[in-house]
BALOBA-1460 file (C-alpha; in Angstrom, 3 decimals):
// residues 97
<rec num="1" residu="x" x="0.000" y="0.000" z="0.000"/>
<rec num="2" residu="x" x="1.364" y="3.321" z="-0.896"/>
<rec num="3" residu="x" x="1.891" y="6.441" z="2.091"/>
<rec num="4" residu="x" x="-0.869" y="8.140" z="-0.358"/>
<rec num="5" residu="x" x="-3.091" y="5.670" z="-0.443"/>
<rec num="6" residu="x" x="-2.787" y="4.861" z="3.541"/>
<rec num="7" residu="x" x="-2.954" y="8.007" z="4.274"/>
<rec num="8" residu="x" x="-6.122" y="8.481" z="2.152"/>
<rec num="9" residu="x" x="-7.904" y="5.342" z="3.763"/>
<rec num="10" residu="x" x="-6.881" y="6.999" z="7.733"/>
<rec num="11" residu="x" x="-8.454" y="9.883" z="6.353"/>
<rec num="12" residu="x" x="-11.830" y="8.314" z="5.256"/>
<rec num="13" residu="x" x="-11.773" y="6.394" z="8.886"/>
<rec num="14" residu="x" x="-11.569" y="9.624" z="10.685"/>
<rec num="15" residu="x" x="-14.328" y="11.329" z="8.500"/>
<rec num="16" residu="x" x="-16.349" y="8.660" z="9.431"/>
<rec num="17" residu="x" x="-15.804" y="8.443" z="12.836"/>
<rec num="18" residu="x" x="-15.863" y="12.611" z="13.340"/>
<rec num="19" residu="x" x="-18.782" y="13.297" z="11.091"/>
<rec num="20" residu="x" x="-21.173" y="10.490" z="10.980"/>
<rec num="21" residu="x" x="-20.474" y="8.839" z="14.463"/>
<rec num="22" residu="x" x="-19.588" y="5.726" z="13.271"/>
<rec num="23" residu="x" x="-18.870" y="2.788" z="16.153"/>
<rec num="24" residu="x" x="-17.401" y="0.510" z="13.347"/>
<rec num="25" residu="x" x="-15.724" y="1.129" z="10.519"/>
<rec num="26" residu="x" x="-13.413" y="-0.630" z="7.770"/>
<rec num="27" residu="x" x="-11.559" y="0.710" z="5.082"/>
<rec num="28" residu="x" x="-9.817" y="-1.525" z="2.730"/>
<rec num="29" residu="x" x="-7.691" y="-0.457" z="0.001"/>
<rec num="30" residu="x" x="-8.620" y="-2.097" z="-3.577"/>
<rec num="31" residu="x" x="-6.218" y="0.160" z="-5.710"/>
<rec num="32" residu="x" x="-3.492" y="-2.249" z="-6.325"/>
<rec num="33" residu="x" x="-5.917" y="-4.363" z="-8.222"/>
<rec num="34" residu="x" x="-6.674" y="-1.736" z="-10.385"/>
<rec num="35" residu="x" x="-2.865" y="-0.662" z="-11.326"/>
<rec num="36" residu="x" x="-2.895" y="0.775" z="-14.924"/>
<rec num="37" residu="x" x="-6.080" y="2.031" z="-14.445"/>
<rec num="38" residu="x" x="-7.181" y="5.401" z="-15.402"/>
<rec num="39" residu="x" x="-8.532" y="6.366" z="-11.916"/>
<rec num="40" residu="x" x="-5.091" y="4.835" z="-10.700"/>
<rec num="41" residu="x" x="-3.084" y="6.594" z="-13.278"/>
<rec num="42" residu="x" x="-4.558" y="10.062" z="-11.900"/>
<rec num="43" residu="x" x="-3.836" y="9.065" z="-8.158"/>
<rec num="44" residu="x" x="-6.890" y="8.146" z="-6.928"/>
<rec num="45" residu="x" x="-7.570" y="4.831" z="-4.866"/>
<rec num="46" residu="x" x="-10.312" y="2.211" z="-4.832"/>
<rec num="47" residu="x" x="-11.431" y="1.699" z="-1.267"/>
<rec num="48" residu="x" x="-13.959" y="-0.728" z="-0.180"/>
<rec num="49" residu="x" x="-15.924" y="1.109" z="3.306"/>
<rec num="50" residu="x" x="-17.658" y="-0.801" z="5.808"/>
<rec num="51" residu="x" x="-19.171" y="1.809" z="8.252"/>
<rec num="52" residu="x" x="-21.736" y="1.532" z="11.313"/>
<rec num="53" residu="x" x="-23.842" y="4.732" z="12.486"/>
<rec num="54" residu="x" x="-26.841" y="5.367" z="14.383"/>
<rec num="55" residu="x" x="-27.317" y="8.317" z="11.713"/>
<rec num="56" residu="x" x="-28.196" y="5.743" z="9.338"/>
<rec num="57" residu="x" x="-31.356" y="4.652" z="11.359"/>
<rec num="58" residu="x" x="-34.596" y="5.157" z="9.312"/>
<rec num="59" residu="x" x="-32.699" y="5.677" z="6.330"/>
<rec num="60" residu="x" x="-32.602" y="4.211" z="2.954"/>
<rec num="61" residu="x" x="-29.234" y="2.505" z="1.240"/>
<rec num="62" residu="x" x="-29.458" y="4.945" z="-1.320"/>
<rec num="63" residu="x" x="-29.719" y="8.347" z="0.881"/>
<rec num="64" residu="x" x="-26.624" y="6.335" z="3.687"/>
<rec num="65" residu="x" x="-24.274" y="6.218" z="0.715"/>
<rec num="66" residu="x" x="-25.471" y="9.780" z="-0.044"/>
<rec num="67" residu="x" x="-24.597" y="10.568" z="3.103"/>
<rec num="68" residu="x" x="-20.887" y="9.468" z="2.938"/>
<rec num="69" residu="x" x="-20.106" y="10.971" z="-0.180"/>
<rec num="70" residu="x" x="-21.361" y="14.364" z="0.811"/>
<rec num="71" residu="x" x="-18.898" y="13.757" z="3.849"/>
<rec num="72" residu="x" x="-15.925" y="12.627" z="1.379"/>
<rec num="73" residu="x" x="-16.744" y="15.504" z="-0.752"/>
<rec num="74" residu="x" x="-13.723" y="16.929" z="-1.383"/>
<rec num="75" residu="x" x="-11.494" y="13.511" z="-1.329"/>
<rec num="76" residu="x" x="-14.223" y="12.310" z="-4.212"/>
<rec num="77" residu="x" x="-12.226" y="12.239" z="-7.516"/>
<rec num="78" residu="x" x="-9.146" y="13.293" z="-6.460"/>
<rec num="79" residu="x" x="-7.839" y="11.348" z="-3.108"/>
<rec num="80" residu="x" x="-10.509" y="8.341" z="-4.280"/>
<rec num="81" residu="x" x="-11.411" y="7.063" z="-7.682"/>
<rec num="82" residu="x" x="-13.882" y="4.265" z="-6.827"/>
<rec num="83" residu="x" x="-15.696" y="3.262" z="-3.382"/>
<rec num="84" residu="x" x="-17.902" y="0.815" z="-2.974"/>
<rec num="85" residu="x" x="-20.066" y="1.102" z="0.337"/>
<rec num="86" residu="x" x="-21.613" y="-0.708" z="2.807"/>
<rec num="87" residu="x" x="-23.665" y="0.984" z="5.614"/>
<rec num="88" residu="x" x="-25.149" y="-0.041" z="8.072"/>
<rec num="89" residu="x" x="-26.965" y="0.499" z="11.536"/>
<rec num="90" residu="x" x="-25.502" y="-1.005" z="14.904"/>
<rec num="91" residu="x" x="-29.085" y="-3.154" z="15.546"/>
<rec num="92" residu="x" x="-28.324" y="-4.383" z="11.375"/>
<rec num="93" residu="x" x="-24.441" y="-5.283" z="12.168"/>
<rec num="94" residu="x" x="-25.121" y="-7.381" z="15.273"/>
<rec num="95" residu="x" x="-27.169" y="-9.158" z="13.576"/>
<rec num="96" residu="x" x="-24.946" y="-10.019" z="10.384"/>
<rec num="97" residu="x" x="-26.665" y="-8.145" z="7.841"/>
């Protein structure tokens, strides 16, 4: 993993954990698999997120990943090239969902 690329995924942790209020989350970095890529080729990563948040209680999958782009704004297309996301309430986590 490359010091840009780690130091993009600590970034997207802390996000999460600062703005949303996340009690879990996961960031794995993809971009290696995508090496000649034109995302790649311009610096940005592919990140996988797994993130857990109350805020995302009575709210639909499409308006949760809403909400984490609008709070990686400014990283989106740049810092990262591709994320895939999966959201989820702490009652869904527990149980496995």
């Amino acid at each position: 993993m490359s010091g840009a690329s780690e130091a993009t995924r600590k970034k997207i942790e802390q996000k999460m954990k600062d703005d949303l209020k996340a009690v879990f989350v996961e960031v794995i970095d993809e971009s290696w698999k995508h090496a000649g890529h034109a995302g790649a080729a311009s610096g940005g990563g592919h990140f996988i997120l797994k993130v857990v948040s109350d805020r995302f209680e009575g709210v639909s999958l499409l308006d949760r990943n809403r909400l984490v782009f609008s709070t990686l704004k400014e990283e989106m297309g740049a810092e990262i090239h591709a994320l895939a996301i999966k959201a989820a309430t702490p009652s869904e986590w527990k149980g496995g969902s």
